[in-house]
KOLKE-999626 format. One record per residue (C-alpha): x, y, z; residue number from 1; residue in one letter. Coordinates in pm, 1 decimal. Layout:
<site <X; Y; Z>; NUM; A>
...
END
This chain:
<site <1364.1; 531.1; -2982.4>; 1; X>
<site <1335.6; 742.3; -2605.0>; 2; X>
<site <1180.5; 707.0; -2366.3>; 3; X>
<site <1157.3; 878.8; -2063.5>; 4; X>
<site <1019.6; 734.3; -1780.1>; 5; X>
<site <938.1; 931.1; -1443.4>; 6; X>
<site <973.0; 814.2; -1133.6>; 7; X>
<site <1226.6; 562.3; -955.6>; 8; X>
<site <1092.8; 342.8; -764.1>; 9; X>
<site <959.1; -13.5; -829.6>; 10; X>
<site <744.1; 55.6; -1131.2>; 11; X>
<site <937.9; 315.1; -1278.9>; 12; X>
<site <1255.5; 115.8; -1287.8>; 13; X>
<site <1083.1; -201.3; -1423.7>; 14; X>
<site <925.4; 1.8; -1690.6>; 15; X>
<site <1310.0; 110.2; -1774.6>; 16; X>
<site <1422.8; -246.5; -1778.9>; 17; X>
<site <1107.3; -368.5; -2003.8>; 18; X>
<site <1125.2; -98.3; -2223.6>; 19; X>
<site <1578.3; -161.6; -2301.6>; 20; X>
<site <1490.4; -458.3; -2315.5>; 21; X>
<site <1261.6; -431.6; -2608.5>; 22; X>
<site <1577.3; -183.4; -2787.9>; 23; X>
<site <1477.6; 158.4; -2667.8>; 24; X>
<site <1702.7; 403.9; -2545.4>; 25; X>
<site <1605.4; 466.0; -2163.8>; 26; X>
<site <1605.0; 763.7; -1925.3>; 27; X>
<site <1504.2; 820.5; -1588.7>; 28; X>
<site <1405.1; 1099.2; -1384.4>; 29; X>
<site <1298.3; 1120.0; -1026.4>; 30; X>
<site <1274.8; 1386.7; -807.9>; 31; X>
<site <1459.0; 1316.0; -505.6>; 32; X>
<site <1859.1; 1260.0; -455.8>; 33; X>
<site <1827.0; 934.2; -509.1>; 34; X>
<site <1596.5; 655.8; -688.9>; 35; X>
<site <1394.9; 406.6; -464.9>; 36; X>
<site <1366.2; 561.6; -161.6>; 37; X>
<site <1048.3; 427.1; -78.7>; 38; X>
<site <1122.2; 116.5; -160.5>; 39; X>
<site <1420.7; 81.9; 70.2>; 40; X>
<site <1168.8; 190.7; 364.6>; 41; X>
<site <925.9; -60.3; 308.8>; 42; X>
<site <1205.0; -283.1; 325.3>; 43; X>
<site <1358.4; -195.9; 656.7>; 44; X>
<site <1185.2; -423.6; 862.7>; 45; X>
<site <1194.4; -736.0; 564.8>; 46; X>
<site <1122.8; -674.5; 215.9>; 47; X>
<site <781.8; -879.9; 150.0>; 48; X>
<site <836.7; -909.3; -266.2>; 49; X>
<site <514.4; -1114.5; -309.8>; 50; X>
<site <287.4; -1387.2; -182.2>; 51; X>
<site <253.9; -1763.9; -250.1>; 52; X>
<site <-105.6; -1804.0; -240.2>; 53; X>
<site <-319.7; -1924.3; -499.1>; 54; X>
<site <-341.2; -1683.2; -824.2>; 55; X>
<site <-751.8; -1668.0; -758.5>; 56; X>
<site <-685.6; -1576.7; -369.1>; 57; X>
<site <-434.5; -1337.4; -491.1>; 58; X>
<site <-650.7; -1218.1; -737.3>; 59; X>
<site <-920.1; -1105.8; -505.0>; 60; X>
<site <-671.4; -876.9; -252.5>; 61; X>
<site <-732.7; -584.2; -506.2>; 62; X>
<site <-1097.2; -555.8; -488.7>; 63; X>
<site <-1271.1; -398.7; -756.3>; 64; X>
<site <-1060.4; -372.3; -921.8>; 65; X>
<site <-907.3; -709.3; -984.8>; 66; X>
<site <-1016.9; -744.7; -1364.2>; 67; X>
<site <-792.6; -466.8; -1452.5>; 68; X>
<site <-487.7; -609.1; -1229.8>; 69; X>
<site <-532.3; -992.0; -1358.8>; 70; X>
<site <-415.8; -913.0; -1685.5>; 71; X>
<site <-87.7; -753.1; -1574.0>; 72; X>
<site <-3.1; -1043.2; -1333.8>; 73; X>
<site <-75.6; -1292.2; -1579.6>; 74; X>
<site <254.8; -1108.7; -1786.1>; 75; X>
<site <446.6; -1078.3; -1455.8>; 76; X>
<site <272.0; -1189.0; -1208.6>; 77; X>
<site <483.0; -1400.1; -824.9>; 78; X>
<site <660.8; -1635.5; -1012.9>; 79; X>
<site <817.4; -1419.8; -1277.6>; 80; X>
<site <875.0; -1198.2; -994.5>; 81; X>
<site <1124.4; -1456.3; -801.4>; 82; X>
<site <1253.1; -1523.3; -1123.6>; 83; X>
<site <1324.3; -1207.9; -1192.0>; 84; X>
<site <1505.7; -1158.4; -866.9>; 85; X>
<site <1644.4; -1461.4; -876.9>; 86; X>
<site <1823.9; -1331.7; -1208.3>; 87; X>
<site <1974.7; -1001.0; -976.2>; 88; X>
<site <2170.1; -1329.1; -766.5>; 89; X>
<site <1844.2; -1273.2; -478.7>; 90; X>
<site <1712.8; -1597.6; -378.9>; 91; X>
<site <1403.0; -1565.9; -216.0>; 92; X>
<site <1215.9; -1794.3; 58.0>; 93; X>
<site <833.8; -1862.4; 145.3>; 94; X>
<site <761.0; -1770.1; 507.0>; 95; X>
<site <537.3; -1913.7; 758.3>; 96; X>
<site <235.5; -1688.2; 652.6>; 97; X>
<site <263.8; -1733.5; 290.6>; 98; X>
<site <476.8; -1416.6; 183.8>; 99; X>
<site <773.4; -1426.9; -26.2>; 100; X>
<site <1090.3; -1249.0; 116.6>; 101; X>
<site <1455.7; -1206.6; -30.0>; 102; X>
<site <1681.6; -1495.5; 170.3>; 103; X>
<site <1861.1; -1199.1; 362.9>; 104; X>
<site <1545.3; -1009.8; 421.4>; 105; X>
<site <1697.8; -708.7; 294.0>; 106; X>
<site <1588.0; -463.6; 18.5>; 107; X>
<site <1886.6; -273.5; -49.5>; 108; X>
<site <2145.2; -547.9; -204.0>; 109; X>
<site <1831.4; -623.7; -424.2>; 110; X>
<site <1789.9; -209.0; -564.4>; 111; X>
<site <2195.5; -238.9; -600.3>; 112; X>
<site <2216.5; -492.0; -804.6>; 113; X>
<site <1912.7; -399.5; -1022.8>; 114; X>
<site <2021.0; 8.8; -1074.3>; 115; X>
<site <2422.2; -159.6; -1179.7>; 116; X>
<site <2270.1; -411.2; -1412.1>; 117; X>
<site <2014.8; -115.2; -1521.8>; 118; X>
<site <2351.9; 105.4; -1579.1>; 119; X>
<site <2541.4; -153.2; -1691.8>; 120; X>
<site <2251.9; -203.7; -1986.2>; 121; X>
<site <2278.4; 153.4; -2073.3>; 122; X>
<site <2019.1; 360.3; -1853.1>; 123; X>
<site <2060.0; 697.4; -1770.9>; 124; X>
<site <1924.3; 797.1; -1404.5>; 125; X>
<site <1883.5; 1144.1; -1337.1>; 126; X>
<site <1793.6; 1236.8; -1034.7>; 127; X>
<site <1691.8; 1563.0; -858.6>; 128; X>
<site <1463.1; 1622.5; -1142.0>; 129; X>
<site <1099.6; 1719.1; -1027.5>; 130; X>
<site <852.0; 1668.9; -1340.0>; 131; X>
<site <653.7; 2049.9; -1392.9>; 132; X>
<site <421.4; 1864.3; -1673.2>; 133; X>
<site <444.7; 1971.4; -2026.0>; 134; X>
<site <555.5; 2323.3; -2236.3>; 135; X>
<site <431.2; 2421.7; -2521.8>; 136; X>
<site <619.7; 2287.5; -2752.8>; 137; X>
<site <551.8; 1963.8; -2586.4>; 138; X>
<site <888.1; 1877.6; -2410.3>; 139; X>
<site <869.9; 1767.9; -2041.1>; 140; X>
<site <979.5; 2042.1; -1810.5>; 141; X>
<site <1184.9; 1958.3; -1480.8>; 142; X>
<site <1279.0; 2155.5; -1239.2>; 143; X>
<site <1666.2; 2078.8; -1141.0>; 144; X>
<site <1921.7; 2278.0; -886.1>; 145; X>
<site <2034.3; 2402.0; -1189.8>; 146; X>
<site <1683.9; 2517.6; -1278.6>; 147; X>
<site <1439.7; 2417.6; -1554.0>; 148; X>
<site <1524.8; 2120.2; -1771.6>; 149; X>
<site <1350.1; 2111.1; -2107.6>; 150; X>
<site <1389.6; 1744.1; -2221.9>; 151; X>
<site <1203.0; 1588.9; -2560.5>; 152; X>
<site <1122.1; 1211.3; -2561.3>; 153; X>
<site <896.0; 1019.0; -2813.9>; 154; X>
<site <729.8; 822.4; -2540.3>; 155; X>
<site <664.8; 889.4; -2161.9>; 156; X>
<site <603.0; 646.1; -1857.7>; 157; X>
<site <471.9; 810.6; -1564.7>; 158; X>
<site <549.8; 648.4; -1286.1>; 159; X>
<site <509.1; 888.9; -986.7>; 160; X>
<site <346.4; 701.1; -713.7>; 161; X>
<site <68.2; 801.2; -492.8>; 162; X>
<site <41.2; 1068.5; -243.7>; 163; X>
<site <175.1; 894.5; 40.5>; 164; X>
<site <515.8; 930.4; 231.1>; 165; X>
<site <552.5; 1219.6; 22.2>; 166; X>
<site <921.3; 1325.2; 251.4>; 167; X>
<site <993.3; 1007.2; -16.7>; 168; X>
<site <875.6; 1191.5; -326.6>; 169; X>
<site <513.2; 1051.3; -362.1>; 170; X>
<site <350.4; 1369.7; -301.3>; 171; X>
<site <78.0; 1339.1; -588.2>; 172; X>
<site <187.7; 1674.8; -752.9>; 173; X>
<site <119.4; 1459.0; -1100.9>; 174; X>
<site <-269.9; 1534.2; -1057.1>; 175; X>
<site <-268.2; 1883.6; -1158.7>; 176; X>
<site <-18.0; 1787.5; -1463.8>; 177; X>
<site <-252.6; 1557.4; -1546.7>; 178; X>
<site <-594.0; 1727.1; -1413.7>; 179; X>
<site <-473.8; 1987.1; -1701.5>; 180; X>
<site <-483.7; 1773.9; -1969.8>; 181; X>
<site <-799.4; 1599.9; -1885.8>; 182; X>
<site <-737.4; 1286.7; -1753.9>; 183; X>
<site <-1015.3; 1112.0; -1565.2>; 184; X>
<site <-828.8; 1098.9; -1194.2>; 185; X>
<site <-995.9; 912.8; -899.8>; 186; X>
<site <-942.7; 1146.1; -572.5>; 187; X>
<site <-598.9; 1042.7; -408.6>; 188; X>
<site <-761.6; 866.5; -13.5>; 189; X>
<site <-528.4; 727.9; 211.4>; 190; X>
<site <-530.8; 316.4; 181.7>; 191; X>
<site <-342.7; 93.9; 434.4>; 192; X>
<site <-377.5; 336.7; 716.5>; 193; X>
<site <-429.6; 424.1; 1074.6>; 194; X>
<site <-755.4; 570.1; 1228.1>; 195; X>
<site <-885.2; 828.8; 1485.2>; 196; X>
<site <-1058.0; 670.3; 1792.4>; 197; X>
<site <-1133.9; 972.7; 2051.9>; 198; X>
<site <-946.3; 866.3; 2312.4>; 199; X>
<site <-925.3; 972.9; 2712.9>; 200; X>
<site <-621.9; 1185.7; 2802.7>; 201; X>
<site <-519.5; 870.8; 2983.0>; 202; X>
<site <-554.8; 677.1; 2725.9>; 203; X>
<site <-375.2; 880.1; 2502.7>; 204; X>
<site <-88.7; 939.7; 2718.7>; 205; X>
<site <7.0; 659.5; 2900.4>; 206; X>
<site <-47.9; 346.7; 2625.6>; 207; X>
<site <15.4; 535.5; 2292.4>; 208; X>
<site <287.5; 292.4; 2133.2>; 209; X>
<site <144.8; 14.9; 2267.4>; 210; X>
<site <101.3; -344.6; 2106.0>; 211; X>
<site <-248.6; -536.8; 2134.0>; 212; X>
<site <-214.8; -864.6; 2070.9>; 213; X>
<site <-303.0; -1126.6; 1956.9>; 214; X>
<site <-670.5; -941.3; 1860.2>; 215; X>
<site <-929.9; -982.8; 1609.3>; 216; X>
<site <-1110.7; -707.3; 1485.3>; 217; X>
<site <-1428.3; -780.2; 1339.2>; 218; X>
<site <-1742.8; -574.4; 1222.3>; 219; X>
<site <-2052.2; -506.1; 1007.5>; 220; X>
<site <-2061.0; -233.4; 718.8>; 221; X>
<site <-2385.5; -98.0; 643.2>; 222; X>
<site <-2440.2; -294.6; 331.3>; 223; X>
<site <-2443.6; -600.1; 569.7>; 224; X>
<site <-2024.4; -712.7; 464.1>; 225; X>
<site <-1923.8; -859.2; 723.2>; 226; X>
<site <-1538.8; -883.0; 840.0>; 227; X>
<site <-1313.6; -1069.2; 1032.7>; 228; X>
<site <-996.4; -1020.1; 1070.3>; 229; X>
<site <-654.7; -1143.2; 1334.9>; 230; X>
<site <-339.1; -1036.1; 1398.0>; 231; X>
<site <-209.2; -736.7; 1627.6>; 232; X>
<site <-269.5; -361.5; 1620.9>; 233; X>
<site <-98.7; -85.4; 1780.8>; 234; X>
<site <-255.2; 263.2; 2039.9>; 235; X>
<site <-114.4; 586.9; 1879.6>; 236; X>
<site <-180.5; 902.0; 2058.7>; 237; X>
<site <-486.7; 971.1; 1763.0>; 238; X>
<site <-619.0; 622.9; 1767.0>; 239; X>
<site <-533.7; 271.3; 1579.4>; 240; X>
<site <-284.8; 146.8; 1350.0>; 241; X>
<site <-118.4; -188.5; 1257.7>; 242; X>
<site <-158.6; -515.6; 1056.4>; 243; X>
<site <-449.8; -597.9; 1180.0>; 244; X>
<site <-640.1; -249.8; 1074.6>; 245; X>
<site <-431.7; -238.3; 714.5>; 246; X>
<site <-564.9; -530.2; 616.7>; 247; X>
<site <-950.2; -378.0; 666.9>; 248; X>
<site <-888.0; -16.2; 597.2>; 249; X>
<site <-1016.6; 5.4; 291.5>; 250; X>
<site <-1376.3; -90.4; 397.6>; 251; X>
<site <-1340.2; 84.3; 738.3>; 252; X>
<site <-1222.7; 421.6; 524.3>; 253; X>
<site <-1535.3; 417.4; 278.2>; 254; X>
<site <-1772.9; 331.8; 577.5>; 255; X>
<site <-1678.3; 641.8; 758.5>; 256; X>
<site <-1689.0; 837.6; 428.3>; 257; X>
<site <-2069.3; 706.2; 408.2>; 258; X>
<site <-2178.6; 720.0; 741.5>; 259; X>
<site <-1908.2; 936.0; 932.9>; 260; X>
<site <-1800.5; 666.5; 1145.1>; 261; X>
<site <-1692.0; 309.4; 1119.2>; 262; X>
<site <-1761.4; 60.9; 1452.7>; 263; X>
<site <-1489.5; -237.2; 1498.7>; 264; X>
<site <-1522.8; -457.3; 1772.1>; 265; X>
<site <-1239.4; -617.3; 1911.8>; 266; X>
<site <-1196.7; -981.7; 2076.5>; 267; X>
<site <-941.2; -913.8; 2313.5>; 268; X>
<site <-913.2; -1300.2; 2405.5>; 269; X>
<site <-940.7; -1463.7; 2079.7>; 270; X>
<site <-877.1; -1814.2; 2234.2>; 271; X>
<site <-1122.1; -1843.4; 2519.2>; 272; X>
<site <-1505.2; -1870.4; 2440.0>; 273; X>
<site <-1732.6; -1656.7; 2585.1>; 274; X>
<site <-1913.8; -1917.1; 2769.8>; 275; X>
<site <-1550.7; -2001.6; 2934.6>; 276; X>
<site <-1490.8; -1651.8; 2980.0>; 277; X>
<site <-1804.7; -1634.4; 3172.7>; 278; X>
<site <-1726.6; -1895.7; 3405.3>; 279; X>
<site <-1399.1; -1764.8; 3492.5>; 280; X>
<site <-1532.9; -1476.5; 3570.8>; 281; X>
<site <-1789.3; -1587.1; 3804.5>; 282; X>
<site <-1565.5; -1719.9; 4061.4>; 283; X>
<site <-1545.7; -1507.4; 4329.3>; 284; X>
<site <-1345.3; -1252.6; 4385.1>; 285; X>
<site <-1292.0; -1200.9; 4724.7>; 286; X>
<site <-1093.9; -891.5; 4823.9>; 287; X>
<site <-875.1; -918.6; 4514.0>; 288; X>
<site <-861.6; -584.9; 4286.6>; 289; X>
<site <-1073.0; -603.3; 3969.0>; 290; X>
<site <-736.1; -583.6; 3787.9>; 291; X>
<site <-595.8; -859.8; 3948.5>; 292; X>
<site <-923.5; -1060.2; 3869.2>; 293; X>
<site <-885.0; -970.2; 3552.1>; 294; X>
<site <-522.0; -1098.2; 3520.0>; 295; X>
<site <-588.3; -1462.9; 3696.0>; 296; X>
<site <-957.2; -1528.6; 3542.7>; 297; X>
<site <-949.7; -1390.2; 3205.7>; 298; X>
<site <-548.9; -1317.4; 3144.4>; 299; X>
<site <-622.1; -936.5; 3053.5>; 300; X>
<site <-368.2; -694.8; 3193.3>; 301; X>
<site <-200.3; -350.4; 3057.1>; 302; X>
<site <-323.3; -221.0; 2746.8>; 303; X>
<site <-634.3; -460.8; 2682.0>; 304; X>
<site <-772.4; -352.1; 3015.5>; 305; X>
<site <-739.6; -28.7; 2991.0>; 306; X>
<site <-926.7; -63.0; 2649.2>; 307; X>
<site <-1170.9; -201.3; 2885.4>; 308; X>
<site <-1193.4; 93.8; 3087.4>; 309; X>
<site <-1220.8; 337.3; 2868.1>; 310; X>
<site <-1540.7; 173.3; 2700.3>; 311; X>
<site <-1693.4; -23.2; 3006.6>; 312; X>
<site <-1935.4; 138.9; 3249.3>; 313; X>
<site <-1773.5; 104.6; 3556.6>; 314; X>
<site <-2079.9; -99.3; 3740.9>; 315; X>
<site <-2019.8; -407.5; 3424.6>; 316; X>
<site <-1717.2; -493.3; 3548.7>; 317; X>
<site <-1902.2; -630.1; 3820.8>; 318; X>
<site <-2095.7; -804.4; 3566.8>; 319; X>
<site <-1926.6; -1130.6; 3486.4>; 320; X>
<site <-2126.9; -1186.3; 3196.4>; 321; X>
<site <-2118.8; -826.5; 3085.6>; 322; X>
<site <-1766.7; -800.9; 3119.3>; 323; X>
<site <-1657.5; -1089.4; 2929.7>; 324; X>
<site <-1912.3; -971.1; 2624.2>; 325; X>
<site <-1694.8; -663.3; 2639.5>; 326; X>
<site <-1412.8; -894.3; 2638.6>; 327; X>
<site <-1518.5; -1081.8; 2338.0>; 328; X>
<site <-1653.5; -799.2; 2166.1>; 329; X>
<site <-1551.6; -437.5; 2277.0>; 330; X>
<site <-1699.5; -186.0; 2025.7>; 331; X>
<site <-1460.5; 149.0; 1914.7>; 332; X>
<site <-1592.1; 381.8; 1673.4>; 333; X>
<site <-1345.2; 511.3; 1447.0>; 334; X>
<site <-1397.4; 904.3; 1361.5>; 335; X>
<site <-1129.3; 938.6; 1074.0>; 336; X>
<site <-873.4; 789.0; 894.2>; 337; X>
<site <-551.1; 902.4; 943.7>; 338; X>
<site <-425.8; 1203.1; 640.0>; 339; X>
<site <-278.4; 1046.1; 278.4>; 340; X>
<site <90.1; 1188.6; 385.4>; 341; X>
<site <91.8; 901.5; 680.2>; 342; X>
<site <-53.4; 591.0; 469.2>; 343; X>
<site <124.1; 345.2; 372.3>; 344; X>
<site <-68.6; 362.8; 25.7>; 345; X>
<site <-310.0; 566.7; -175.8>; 346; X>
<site <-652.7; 440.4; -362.8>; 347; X>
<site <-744.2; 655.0; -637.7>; 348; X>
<site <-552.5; 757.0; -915.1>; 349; X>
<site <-535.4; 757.3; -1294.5>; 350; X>
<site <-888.5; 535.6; -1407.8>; 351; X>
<site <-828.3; 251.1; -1584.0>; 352; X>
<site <-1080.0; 395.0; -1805.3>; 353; X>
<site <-873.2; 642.1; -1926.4>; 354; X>
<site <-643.0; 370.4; -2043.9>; 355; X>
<site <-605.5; 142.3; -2288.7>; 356; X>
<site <-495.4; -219.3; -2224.5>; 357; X>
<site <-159.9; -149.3; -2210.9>; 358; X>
<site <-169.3; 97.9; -2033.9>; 359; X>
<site <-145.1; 369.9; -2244.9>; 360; X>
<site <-378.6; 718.7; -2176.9>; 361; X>
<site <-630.6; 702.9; -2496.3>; 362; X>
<site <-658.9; 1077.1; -2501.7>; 363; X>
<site <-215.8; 1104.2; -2497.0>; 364; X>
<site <-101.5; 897.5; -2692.5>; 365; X>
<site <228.0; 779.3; -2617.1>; 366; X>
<site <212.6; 853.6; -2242.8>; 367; X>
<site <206.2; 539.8; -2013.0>; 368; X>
<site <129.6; 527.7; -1679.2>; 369; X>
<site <252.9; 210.5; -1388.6>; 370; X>
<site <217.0; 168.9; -1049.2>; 371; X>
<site <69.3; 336.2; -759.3>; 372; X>
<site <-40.0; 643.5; -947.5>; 373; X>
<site <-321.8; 385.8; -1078.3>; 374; X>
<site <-660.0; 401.4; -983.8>; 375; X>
<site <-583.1; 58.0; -752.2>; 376; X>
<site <-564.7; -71.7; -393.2>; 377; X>
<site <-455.3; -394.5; -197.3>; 378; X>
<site <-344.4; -487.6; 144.2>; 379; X>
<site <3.7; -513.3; 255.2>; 380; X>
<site <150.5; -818.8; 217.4>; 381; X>
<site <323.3; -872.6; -138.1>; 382; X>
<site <8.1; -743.2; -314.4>; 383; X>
<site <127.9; -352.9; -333.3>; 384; X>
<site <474.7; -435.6; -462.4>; 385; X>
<site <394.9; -724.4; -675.7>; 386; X>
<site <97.9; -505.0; -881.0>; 387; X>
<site <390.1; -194.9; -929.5>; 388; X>
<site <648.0; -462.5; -1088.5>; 389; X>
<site <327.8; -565.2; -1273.4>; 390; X>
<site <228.6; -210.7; -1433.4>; 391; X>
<site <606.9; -118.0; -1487.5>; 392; X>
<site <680.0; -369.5; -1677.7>; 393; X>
<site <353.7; -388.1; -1927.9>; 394; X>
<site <396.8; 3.5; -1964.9>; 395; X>
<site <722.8; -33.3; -2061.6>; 396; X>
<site <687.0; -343.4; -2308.4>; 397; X>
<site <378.6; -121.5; -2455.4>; 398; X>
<site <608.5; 189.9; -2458.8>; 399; X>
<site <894.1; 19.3; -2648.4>; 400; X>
<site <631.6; -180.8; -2864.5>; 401; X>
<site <455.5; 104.4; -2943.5>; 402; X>
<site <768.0; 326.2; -3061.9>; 403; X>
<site <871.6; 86.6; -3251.7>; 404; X>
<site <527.3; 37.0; -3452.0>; 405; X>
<site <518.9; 412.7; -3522.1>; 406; X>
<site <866.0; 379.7; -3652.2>; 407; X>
<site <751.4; 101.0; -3928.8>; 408; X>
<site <409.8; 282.0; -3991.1>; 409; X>
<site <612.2; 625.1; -4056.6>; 410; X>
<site <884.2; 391.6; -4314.1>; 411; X>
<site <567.0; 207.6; -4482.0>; 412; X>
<site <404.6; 606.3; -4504.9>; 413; X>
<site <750.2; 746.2; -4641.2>; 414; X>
END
């Protein structure tokens, strides 16, 4: 029984595990020099595996899509996933905010150990093999330095990613394969990303790179959602980026896809009340600079006054109570979000309706598809990587599974 699955990252190698697992005979194909490239980014500042929160919490990070991803984590959902690594020799360890990280942080002893014991269990990894789609006679084609690759398997788990970071081989060249074989795809939008504010020259030249923090960005969509949301964000010559935005992107990205534009207003002194703020800034000033009574009444220096300036008539900083509204609330209208290539995920994707519960496309039978190339979205935070583990491993239990039935229906036939 083969299968081929394509793709190496998360989901692509967990379908290959499920699927030996369950007595196939395993192959992988990726596209760049080497598997798990993106992984090992996403990793470089602490690989967040998962999250410890409660399973309905959880649950509710993937939007509108949650009844399709509850089913997968209830097979392998956080707990089998520290199990799992667990099994590699990775402990892992609950941090402060609730996400699960490997005990040295790290993600690459975690893809070594997996790809030796994957080896080691008899999968073959071939890489520098970029999928064409399908010839005629039905074999996958690849394109290899050696040129095309004709290769025949009796299942196939596509596991190609989104569009994103495509420099890492997510460059959502699978559409057209797919688009050509009539597949119901979602359009490929950038999830998890930064915006475009249009910012003053200043602005844009002399606090790009800079941290805001701490922040809370809050706001109103037009169907009256409200959201709230702390942490820090970061001033990039185009606009906004950072945890804080991530973890509202998705609603900020279909609000400016309805109305053009998408207002957040930002608390740039999340621990002082307005009505304190107000006081403060009532004493007088004297012949101090309005910076400097900024910095000793309210504590706002650098970056967050400069925000200040570039949205504040200049007569309201004379304003104590109009000046610590802006303060509390300073509005920004964001114009764009930033292109797919610079996300750190993509929505859209293959429609769960065009699958079947395990994954499975109804109309090609025998192909499976896992991971990001789903028609699915969540925030950062565990969610992303957890869900991919998730998909791999039910397409590639269903692959196996489903070989194997068409083996005993073809023996019964015979």
């Amino acid at each position: 029984m083969k299968v081929a699955v394509i793709g190496g990252g998360p989901a692509g190698l967990m379908a290959a595990e499920a699927a030996f697992q369950r007595g196939a005979q395993v192959e992988v194909y990726d596209a760049m020099p080497s598997v798990g490239r993106k992984f090992l980014l996403a990793g470089k500042g602490g690989l967040n595996l998962t999250h410890s929160e409660s399973s309905e919490k959880f649950l509710a990070r993937y939007g509108s899509r949650r009844l399709h991803i509850q089913p997968l984590l209830a097979q392998f959902g956080p707990h089998a996933l520290r199990q799992w690594a667990c099994g590699l020799g990775i402990e892992t360890f609950v941090g402060t905010s609730g996400r699960v990280f490997p005990s040295d942080l790290k993600s690459a002893p975690l893809l070594r150990a997996w790809l030796r014991r994957l080896r080691q269990s008899g999968v073959t990894i071939n890489v520098r093999h970029r999928w064409n789609g399908w010839a005629e006679t039905g074999a996958l084609r690849f394109m290899t330095p050696q040129g095309e690759r004709l290769v025949s398997a009796e299942a196939v788990i596509l596991a190609l990613g989104g569009g994103s970071w495509p420099q890492l081989g997510s460059d959502g060249g699978w559409v057209s394969w797919l688009t050509k074989r009539g597949v119901l795809i979602a359009p490929l939008k950038p999830s998890n990303c930064g915006f475009d504010v249009d910012w003053s020259q200043h602005m844009r030249t002399k606090f790009a790179g800079y941290p805001v923090k701490p922040v809370v960005v809050s706001g109103t969509l037009m169907d009256g959602t409200l959201f709230r949301q702390q942490g820090e964000l970061v001033i990039t010559e185009t606009g906004l980026e950072g945890g804080v935005i991530y973890a509202v992107s998705a609603r900020l990205r279909d609000e400016i896809l309805a109305r053009g534009v998408a207002h957040i207003h930002l608390d740039l002194s999340p621990d002082r009340p307005l009505a304190q703020l107000i006081a403060d800034l009532s004493r007088p000033k004297g012949s101090r600079s309005i910076a400097t009574h900024l910095k000793r009444c309210a504590g706002i220096t650098g970056v967050k006054s400069a925000l200040l300036r570039e949205y504040l008539p200049k007569q309201d900083f004379f304003n104590p109570t109009r000046l610590a509204e802006a303060i509390k609330s300073l509005s920004i209208p964001l114009v764009a979000p930033r292109p797919l290539a610079e996300a750190i995920s993509t929505a859209g994707g293959v429609a769960f309706e065009a699958l079947d519960s395990a994954l499975m496309i109804r109309d090609l039978p025998g192909v499976f598809c896992a991971g990001e190339m789903l028609d699915w979205e969540a925030p950062t935070g565990g969610y992303l990587l957890t869900a991919c583990f998730a998909s791999g491993y039910i397409a590639g239990a269903a692959a196996a599974d489903w070989l194997q039935s068409n083996r005993m229906s073809s023996k019964v036939l015979t």
